[in-house]
FIGU-560126 format. One record per residue (C-alpha): residue number from 1; chain; x, y, z; residue in one letter. Coordinates in steps of 0.25 Angstrom, whole numbers, always signed. Layout:
# FIGU-560126
+-----+--------+-------+-------+-------+--------+
! num ! chaine !    c1 !    c2 !    c3 ! residu !
+-----+--------+-------+-------+-------+--------+
! NUM !      A !     X !     Y !     Z !      A !
...
+-----+--------+-------+-------+-------+--------+
//
This chain:
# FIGU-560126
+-----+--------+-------+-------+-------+--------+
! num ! chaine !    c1 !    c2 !    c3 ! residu !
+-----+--------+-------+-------+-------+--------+
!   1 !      A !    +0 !    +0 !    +0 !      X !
!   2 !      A !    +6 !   +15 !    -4 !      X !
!   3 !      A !    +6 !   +25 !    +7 !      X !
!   4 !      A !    -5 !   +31 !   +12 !      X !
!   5 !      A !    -7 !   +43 !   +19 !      X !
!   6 !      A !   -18 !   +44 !   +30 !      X !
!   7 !      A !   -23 !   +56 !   +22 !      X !
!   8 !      A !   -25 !   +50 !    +9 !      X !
!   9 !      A !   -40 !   +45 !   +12 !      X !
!  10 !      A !   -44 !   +58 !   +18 !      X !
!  11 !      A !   -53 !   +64 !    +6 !      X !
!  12 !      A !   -59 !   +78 !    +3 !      X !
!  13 !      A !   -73 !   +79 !    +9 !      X !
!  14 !      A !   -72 !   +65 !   +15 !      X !
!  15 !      A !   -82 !   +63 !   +25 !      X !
!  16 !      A !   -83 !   +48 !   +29 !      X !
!  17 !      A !   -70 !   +42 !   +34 !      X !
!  18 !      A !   -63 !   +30 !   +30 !      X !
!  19 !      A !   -55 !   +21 !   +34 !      X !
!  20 !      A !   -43 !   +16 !   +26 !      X !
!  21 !      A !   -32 !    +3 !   +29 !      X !
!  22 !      A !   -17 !    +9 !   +33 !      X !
!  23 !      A !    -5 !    +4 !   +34 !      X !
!  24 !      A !    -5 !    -9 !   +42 !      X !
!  25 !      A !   -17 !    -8 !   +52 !      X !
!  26 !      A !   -20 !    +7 !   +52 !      X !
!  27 !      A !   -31 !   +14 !   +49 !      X !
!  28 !      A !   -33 !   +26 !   +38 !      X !
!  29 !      A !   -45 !   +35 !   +41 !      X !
!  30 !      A !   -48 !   +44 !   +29 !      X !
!  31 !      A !   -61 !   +53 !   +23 !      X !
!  32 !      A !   -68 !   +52 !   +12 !      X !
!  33 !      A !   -80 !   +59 !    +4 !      X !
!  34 !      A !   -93 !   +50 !    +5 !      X !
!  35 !      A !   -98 !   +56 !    -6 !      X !
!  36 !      A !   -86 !   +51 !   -15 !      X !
!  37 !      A !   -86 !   +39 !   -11 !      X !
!  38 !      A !  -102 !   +36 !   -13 !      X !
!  39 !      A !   -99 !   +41 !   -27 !      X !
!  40 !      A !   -86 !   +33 !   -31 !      X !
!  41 !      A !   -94 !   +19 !   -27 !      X !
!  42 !      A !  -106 !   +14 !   -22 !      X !
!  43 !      A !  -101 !    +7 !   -12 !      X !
!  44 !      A !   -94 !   +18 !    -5 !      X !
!  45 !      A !  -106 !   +23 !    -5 !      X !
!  46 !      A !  -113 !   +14 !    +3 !      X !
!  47 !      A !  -100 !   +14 !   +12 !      X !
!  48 !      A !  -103 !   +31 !   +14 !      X !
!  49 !      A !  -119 !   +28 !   +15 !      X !
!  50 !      A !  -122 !   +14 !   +20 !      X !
!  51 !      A !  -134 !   +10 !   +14 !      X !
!  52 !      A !  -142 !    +7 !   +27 !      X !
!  53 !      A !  -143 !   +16 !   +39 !      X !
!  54 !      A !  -138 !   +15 !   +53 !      X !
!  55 !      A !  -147 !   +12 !   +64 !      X !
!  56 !      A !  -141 !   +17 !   +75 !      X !
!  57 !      A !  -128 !   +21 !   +69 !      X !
!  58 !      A !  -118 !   +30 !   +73 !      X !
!  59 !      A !  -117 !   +44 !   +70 !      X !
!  60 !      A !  -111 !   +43 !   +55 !      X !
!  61 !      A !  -111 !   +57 !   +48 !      X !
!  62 !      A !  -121 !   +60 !   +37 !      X !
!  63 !      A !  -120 !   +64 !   +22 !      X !
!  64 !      A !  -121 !   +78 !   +26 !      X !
!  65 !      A !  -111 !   +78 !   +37 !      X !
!  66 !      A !  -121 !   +78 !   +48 !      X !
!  67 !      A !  -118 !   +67 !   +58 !      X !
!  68 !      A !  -132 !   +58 !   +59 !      X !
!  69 !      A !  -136 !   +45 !   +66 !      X !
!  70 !      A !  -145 !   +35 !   +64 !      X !
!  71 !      A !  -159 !   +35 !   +72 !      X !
!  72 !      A !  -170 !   +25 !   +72 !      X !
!  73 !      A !  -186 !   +28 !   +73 !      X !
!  74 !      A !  -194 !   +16 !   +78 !      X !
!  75 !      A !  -185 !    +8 !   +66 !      X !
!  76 !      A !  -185 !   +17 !   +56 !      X !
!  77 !      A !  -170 !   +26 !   +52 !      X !
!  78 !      A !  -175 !   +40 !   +52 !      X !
!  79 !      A !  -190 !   +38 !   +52 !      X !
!  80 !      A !  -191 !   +53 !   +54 !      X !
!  81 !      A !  -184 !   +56 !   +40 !      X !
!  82 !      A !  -188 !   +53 !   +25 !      X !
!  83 !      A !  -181 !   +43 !   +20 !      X !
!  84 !      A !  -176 !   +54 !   +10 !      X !
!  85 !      A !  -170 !   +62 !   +21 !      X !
!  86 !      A !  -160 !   +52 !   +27 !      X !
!  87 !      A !  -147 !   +58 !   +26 !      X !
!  88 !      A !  -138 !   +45 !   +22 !      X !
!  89 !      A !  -128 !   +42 !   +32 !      X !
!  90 !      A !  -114 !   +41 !   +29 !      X !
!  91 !      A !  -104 !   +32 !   +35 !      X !
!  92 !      A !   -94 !   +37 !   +45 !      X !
!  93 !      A !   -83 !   +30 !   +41 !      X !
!  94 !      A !   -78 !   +18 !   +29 !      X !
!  95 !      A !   -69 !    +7 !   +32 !      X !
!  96 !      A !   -59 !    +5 !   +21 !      X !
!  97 !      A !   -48 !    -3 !   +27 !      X !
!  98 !      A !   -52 !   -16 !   +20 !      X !
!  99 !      A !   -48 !   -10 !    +7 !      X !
! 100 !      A !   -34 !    -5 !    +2 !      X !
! 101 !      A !   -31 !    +9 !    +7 !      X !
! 102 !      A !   -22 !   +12 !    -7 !      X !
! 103 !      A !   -33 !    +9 !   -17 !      X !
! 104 !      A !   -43 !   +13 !    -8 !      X !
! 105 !      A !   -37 !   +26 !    -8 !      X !
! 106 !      A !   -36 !   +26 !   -23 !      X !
! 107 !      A !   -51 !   +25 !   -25 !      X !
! 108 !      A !   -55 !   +36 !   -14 !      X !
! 109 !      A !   -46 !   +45 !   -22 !      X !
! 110 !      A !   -50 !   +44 !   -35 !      X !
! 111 !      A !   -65 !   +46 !   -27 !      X !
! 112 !      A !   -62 !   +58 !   -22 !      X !
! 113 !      A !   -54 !   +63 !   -35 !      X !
! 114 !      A !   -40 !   +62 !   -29 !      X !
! 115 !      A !   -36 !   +60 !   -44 !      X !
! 116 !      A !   -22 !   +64 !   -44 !      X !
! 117 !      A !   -19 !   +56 !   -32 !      X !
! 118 !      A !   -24 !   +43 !   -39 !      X !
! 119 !      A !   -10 !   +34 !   -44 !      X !
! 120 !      A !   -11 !   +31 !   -59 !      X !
! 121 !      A !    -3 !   +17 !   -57 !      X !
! 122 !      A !    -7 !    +6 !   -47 !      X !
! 123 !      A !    -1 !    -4 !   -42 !      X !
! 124 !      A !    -8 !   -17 !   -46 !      X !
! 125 !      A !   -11 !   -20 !   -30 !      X !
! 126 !      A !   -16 !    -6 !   -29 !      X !
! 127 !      A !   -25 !    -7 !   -42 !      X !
! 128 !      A !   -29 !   -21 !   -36 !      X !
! 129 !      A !   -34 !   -15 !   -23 !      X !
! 130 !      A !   -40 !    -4 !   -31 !      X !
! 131 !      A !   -48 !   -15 !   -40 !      X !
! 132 !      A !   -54 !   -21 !   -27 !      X !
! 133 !      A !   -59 !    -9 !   -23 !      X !
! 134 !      A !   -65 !    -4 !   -35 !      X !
! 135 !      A !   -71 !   -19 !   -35 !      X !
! 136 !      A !   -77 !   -17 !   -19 !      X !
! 137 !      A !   -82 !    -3 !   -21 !      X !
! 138 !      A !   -85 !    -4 !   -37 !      X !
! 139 !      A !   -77 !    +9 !   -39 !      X !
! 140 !      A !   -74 !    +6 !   -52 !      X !
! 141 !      A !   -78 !   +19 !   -59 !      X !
! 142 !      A !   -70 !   +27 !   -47 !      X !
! 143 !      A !   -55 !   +20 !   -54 !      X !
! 144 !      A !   -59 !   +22 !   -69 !      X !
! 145 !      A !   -52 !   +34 !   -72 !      X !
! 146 !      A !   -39 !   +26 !   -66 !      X !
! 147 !      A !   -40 !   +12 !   -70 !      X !
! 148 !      A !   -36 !   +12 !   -85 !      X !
! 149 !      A !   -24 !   +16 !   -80 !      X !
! 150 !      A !   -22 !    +7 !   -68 !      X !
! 151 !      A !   -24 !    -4 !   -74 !      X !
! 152 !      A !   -14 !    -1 !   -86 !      X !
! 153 !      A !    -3 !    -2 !   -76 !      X !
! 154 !      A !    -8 !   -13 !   -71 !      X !
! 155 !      A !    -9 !   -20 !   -84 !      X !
! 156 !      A !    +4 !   -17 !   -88 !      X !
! 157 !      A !   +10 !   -23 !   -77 !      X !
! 158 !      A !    +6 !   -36 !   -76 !      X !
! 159 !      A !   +17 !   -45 !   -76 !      X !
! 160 !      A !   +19 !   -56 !   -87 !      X !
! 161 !      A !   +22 !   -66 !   -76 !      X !
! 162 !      A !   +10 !   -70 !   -66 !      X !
! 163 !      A !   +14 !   -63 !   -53 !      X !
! 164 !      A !    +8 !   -61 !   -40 !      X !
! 165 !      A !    -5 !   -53 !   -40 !      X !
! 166 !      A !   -11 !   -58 !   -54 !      X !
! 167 !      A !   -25 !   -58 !   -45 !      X !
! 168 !      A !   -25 !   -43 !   -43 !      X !
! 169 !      A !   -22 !   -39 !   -57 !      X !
! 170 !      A !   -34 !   -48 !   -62 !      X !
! 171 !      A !   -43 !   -42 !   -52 !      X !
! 172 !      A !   -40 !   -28 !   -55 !      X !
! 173 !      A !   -42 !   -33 !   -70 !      X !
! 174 !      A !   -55 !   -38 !   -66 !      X !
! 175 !      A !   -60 !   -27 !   -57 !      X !
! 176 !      A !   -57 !   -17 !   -69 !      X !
! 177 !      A !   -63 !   -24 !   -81 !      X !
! 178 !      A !   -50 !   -28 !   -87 !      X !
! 179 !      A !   -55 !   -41 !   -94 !      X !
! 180 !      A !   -43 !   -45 !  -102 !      X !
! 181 !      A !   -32 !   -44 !   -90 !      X !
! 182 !      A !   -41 !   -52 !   -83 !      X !
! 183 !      A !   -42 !   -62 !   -91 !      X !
! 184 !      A !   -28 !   -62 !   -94 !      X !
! 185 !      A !   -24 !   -62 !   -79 !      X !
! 186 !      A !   -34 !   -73 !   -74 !      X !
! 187 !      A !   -30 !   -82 !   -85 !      X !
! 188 !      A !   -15 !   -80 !   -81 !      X !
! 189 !      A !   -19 !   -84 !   -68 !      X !
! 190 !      A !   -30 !   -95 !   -73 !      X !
! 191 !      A !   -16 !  -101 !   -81 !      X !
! 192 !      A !    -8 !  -103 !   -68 !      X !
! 193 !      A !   -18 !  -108 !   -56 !      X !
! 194 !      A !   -19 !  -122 !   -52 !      X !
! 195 !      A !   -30 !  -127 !   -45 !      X !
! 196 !      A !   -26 !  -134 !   -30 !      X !
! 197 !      A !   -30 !  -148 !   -23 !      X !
! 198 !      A !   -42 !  -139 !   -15 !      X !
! 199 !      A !   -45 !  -133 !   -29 !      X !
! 200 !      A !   -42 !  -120 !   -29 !      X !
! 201 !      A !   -34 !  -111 !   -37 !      X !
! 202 !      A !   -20 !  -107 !   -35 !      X !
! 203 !      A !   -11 !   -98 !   -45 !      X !
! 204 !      A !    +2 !  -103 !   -48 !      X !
! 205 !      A !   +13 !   -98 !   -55 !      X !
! 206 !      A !   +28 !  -100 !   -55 !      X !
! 207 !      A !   +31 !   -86 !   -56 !      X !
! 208 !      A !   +37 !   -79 !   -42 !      X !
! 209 !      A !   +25 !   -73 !   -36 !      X !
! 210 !      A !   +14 !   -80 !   -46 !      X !
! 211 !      A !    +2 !   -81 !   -36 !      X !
! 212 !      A !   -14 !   -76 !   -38 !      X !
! 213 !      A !   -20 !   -74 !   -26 !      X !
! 214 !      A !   -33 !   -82 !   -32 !      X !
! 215 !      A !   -44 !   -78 !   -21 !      X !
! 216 !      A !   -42 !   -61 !   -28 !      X !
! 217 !      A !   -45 !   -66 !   -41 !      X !
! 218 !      A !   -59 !   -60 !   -44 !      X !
! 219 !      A !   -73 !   -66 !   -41 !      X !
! 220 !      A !   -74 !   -79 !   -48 !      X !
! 221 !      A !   -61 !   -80 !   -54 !      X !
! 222 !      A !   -56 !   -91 !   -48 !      X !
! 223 !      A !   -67 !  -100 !   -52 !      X !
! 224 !      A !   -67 !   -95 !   -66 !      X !
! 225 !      A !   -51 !   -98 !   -66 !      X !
! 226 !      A !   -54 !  -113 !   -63 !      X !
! 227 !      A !   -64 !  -114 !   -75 !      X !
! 228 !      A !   -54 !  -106 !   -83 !      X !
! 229 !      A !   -44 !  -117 !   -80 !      X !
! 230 !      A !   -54 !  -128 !   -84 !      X !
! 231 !      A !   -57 !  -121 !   -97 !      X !
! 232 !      A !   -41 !  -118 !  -100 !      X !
! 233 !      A !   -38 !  -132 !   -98 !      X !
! 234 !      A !   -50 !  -136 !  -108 !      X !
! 235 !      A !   -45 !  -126 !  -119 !      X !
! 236 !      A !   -31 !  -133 !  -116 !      X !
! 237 !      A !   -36 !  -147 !  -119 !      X !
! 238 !      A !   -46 !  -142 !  -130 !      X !
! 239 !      A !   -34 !  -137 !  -136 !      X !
! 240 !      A !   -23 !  -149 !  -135 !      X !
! 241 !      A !   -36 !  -157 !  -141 !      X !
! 242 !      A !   -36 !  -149 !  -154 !      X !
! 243 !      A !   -22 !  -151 !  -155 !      X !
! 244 !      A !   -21 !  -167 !  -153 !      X !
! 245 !      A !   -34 !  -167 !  -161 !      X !
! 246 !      A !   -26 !  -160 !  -171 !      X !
! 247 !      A !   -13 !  -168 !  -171 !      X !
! 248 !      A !   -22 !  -181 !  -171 !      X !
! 249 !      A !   -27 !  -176 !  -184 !      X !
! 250 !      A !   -12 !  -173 !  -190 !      X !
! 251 !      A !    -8 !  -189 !  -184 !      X !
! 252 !      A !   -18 !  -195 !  -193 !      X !
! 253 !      A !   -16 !  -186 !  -204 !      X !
! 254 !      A !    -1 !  -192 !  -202 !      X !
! 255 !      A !    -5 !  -207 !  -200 !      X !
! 256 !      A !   -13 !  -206 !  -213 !      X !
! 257 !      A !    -3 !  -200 !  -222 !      X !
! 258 !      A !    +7 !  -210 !  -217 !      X !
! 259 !      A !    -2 !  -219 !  -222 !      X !
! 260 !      A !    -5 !  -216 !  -235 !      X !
! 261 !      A !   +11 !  -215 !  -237 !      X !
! 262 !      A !    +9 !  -230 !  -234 !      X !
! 263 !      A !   +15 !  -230 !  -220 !      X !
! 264 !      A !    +4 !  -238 !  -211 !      X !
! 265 !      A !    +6 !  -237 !  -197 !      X !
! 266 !      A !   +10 !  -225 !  -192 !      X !
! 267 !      A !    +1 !  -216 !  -184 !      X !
! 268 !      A !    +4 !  -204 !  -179 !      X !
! 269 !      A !    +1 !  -200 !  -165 !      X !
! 270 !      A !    +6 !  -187 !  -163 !      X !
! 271 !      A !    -7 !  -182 !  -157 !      X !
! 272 !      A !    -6 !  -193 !  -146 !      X !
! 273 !      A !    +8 !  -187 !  -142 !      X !
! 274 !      A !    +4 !  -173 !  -142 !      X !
! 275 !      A !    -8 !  -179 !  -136 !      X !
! 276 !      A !    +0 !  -185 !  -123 !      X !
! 277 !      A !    +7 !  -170 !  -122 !      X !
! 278 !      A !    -5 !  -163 !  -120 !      X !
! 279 !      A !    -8 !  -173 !  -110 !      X !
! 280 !      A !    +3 !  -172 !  -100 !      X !
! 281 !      A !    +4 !  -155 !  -103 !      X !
! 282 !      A !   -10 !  -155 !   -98 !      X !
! 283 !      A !    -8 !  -164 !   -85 !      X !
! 284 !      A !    -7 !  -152 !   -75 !      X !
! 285 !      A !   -20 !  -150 !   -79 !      X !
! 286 !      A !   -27 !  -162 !   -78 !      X !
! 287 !      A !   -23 !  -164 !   -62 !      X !
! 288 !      A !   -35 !  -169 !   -55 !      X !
! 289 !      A !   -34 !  -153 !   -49 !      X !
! 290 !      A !   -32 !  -146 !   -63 !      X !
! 291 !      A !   -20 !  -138 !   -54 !      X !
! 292 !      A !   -12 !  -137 !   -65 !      X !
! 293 !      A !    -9 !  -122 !   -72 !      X !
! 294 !      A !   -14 !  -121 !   -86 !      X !
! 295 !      A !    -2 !  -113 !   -89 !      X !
! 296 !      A !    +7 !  -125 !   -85 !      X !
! 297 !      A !    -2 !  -135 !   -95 !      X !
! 298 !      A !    -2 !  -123 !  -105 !      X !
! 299 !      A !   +14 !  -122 !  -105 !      X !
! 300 !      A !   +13 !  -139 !  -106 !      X !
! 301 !      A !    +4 !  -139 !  -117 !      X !
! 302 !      A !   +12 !  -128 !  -124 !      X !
! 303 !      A !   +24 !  -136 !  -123 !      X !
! 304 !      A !   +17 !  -149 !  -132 !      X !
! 305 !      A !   +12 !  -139 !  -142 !      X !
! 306 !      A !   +25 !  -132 !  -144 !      X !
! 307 !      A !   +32 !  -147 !  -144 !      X !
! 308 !      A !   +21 !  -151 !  -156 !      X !
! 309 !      A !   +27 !  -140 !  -165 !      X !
! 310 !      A !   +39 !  -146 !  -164 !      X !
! 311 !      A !   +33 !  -160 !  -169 !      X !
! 312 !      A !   +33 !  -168 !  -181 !      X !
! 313 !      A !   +20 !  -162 !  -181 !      X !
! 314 !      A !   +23 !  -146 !  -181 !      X !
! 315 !      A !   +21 !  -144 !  -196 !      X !
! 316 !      A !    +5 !  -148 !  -194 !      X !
! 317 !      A !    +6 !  -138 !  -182 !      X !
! 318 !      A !   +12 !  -129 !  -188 !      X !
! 319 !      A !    +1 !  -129 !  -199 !      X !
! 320 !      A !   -10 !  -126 !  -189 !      X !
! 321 !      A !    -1 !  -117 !  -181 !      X !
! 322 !      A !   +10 !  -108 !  -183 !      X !
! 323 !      A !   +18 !  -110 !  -169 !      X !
! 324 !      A !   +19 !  -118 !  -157 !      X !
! 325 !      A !   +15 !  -104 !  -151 !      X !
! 326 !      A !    +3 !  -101 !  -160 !      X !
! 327 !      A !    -3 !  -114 !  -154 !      X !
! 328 !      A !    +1 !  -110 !  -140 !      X !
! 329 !      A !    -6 !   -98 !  -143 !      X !
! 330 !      A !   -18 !  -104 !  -147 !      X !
! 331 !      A !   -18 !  -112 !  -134 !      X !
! 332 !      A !   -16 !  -101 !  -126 !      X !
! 333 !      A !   -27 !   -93 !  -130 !      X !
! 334 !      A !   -38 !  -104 !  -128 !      X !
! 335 !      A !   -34 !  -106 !  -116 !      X !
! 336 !      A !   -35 !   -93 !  -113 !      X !
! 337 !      A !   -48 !   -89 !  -119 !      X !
! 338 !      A !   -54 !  -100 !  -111 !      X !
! 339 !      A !   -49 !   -95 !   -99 !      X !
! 340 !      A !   -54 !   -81 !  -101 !      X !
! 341 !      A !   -67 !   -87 !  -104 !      X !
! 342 !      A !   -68 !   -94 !   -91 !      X !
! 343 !      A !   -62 !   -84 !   -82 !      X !
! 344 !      A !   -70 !   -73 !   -88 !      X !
! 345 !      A !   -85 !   -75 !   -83 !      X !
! 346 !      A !   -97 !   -67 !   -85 !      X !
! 347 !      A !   -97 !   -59 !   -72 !      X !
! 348 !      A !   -80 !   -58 !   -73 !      X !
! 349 !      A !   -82 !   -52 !   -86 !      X !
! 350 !      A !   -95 !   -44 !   -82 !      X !
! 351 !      A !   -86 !   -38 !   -71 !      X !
! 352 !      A !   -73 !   -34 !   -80 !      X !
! 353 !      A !   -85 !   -29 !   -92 !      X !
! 354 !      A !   -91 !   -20 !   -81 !      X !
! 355 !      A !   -79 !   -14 !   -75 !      X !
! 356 !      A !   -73 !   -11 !   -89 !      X !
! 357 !      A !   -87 !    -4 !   -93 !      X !
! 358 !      A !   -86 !    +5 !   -81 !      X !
! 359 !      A !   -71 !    +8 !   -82 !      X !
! 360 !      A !   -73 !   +11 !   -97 !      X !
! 361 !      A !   -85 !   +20 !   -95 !      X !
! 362 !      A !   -84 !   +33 !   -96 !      X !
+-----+--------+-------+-------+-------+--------+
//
């Protein structure tokens, strides 16, 4: 957490108080504007105004500034008054010291138009923290004059090699709208978990520092990333059996042209051995807990196509495919597509769809 001072959650004009997390157990009290908040969100505003009235109260101070208290007749709140003439109640005081005091502080700024004190790059923890509030309080529209920018930062610094804190960069994807990072993220991590003897998910990555804390990931995911597995392992199978069925084809093709050069007896059987290849590139897949990581059996399975380019057989390869890479490629994106489609549900993508809409309006 940066430094902050003591002064920086005092606001012009506030008139409800607020308490903020400090360093280690202390305590920040700070002011600020009711009437700012009710405006930024929704659910501030029920914080300022709580939507039912205090029977027997304390003294809280008004939306007028006059201190008033609750009172009761026979049952009835202010029998005496019209309903229309209830001055509303504001709460005395806010407790923020669940929240993170540096992106909480961020958001009360840009509420009360503190615009040249707002940073224009983030760190990816602060954004992160950010993101979860802007989920809790659905203060979206309050960061849209900033996030473009944010989240270009972001972007451009995300590490080629899985590292710690691939979570937080998906979440901040998914509470922003950014569809594609999202998919791209969740299928990097969709590649490298395992499934444990209790069957739950663990990330795992040779890479110093390569951990997911799973249990961030957002609502749903999780389940989704096992269905993804399911669906990426099919695409992988479905894919080595148009390829057997294929060599299978070129073997009888070969058996019957020996033949009619008059050699009897040879059969070919070079889809049996490329056949037997699959198999064993496939095993970390096909343990009774499916707890291998598909980018393991995706690197195995590579490894047999690029070694049936160097066959007696790569001239029929090379007629339907250019490279040992264009097939890789082909793989590659199958796998893929079928992943996003399993991770990307109707309410995942009903969330991102509304979040860009709101961030892109004008």
């Amino acid at each position: 957490m940066s430094s902050i001072d003591k002064g920086d959650f005092c606001f012009r004009g506030g008139d409800v108080q607020i308490l903020v997390k400090g360093e280690g157990d202390t305590v920040i009290r700070g002011l600020v504007y009711s009437q700012v908040l009710c405006l930024a969100s929704e659910i501030w505003g029920k914080f300022i105004y709580p939507p039912f009235p205090h029977i027997n109260s304390p003294t809280k101070k008004s939306s007028t500034g006059v201190s008033t208290t609750s009172t009761k007749d026979d049952g009835r709140i202010y029998s005496a008054r019209k309903k229309n003439d209830i001055q509303r109640e504001i709460i005395a005081e806010i407790d923020f010291t669940d929240d993170d005091p540096e992106a909480l502080l961020i958001l009360l700024k840009i509420a009360h138009h503190r615009i040249k004190t707002i940073p224009k790059e983030l760190s990816r923890e602060t954004l992160f923290n950010i993101a979860g509030l802007v989920e809790q309080y659905q203060v979206l529209d309050l960061v849209k004059p900033y996030i473009s920018t944010w989240l270009t930062e972001i972007w451009d610094n995300i590490p080629k090699w899985i590292n710690q804190g691939l979570e937080k960069t998906l979440f901040i994807a998914y509470v922003f709208g950014q569809q594609q990072e999202f998919i791209n993220i969740s299928s990097t991590i969709v590649m490298h978990i395992t499934v444990e003897s209790n069957e739950t998910l663990f990330f795992s990555s040779k890479h110093v520092g390569g951990e997911v804390a799973l249990d961030l990931l957002p609502p749903g995911l999780q389940d989704n990333m096992r269905v993804a597995r399911g669906a990426a392992k099919a695409a992988i199978v479905k894919f080595i059996d148009r390829i057997v069925t294929y060599i299978r084809k070129l073997d009888r093709e070969e058996s019957e042209d020996q033949s009619d050069d008059g050699i009897n007896g040879v059969v070919f059987n070079e889809a049996g051995f490329v056949s037997d290849l699959f198999k064993e590139a496939l095993k970390p897949l096909e343990t009774g807990m499916f707890n291998g990581t598909l980018r393991r059996t995706f690197h195995r399975v590579s490894q047999v196509l690029q070694r049936m380019f160097n066959s007696a057989y790569q001239y029929y390869y090379r007629a339907v495919y250019k490279s040992f890479h264009e097939l890789r490629m082909e793989l590659l994106k199958e796998v893929e597509a079928e992943i996003a489609k399993a991770l990307l549900t109707e309410d995942l993508k009903a969330h991102m769809d509304r979040a860009k809409e709101q961030l892109e309006w004008a």
